[in-house]
N, C-alpha and C positions, 0 to 999 in steps of 0.2 A: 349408783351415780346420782349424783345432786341435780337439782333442778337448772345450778349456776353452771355443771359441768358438761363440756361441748364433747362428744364422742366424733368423730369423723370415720364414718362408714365407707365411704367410696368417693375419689376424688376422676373427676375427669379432666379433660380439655378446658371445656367451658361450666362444669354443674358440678357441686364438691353437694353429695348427701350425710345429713350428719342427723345425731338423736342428741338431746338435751333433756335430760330427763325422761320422759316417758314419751316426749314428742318426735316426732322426725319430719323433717323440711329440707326443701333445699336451698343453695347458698350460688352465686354465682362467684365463679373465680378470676372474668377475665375484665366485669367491667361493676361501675359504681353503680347504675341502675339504667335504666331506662326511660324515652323522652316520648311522647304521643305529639304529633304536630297540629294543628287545628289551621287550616289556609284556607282560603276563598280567594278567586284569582281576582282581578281587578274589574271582570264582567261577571261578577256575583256565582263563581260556579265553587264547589267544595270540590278540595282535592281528597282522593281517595285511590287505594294499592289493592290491587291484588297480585295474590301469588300462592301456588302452593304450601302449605305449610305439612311438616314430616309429622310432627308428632299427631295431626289432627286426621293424615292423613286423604286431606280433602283442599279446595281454594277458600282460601280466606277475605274479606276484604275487611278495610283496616284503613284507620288514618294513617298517612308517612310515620313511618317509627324509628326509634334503633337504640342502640346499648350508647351511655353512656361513657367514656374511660375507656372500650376498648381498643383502641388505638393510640391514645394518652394518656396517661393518668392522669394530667393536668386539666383534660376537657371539662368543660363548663357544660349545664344543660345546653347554653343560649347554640354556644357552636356545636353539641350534636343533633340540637335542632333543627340547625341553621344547613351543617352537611345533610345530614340522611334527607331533609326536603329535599333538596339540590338533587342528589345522589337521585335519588327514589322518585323524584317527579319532574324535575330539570325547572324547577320553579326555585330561585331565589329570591331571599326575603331581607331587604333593607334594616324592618327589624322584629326581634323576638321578645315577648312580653312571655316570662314563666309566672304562670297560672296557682299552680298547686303542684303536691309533691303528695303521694299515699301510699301505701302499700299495695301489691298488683292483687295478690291472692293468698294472706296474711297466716291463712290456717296452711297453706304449701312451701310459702316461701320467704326468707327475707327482703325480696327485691322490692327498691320502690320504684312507682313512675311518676315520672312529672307530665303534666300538660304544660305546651306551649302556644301561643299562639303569634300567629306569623302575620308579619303585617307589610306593606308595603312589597308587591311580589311583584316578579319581573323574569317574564321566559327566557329561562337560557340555553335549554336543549329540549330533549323530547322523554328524558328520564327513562326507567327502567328498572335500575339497581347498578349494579358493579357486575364486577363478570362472575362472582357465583351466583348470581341472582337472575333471575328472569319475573321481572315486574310488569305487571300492565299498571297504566296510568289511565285512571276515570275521574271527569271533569263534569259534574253535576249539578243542573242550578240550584241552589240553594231552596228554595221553594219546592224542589222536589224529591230532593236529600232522602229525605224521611221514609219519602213511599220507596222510592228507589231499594233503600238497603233494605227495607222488607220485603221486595220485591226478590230483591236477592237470598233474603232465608227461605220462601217458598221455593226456590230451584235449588237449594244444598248445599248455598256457601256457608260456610263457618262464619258467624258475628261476635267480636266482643264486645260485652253489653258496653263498653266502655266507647264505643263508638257512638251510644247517645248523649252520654255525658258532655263528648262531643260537640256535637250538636247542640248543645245548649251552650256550650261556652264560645261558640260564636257568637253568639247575640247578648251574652251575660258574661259580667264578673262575677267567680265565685262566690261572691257575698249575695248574688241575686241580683245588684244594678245594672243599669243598660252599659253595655262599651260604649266607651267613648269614643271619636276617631282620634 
């Protein structure tokens, strides 16, 4: 098999595994990629999710996230940024500014992520997730963000380091300048 030729090993639900060459990754089949939400409520606090996750086997906490495309193929970052906030934390966001767009974990996977960040938020419930989900919603001042989620890997939670990058694009545009309002 050539480097250009896609073998597909196992196709599921949601994860199609394939080898190209001498490499093997995986491939998602239900949606375009995925969105990281970056919010601060309107009294300076970061929104942040926990919830079990299967494959880690443990609770994660995590900026608001979700698949892109899976429930449209038409969707846009801005509106599954815009839902899975909603959804995931009951914070509605007037509006979405996409940040950047990478690869999540390049040597396993094709998937990309975007960052988003959420501006203009306004409570509209008390979140959670949807009914296969069971979410908790943590409201954090910003000012203490930082210690908090370390706080949180000394007791066991799962961190993706993506959760600082985070944290820094609150207060920055990717290029390094300050946000603007």
């Amino acid at each position: 098999m050539s480097d250009s030729e896609t073998e597909c090993l196992y196709e599921g639900t949601y994860l199609r595994l394939v080898r190209r060459g001498h490499w093997e990754y995986a491939e998602r089949v239900n949606a375009s990629g995925a969105v990281i939400v970056v919010a601060v409520t309107p009294d300076d606090k970061v929104l942040f999710v926990e919830q079990y996750r299967i494959p880690l086997a443990a609770n994660s906490i995590e900026m608001p996230a979700g698949l892109i495309g899976d429930t449209d193929a038409n969707d846009s970052i801005e509106a599954a940024a815009r839902r899975e906030l909603l959804e995931e934390t009951g914070w509605h966001a007037e509006r979405i500014d996409v940040l950047m767009c990478g690869p999540t974990s390049s040597g396993l996977s094709n998937e990309m992520v975007a960052f988003a960040r959420a501006r203009h938020l306004r409570r509209i419930h008390a979140g959670g997730g949807d009914e296969t989900e069971s979410i908790v919603v943590h409201e954090i001042p910003r000012t203490h963000a930082a210690a908090w989620l370390a706080e949180r890997m000394r007791q066991g939670y799962a961190m993706d380091a993506k959760l600082w990058a985070g944290l820094w694009l609150i207060d920055h545009e990717p290029d390094g300048s300050p946000v603007t309002p």
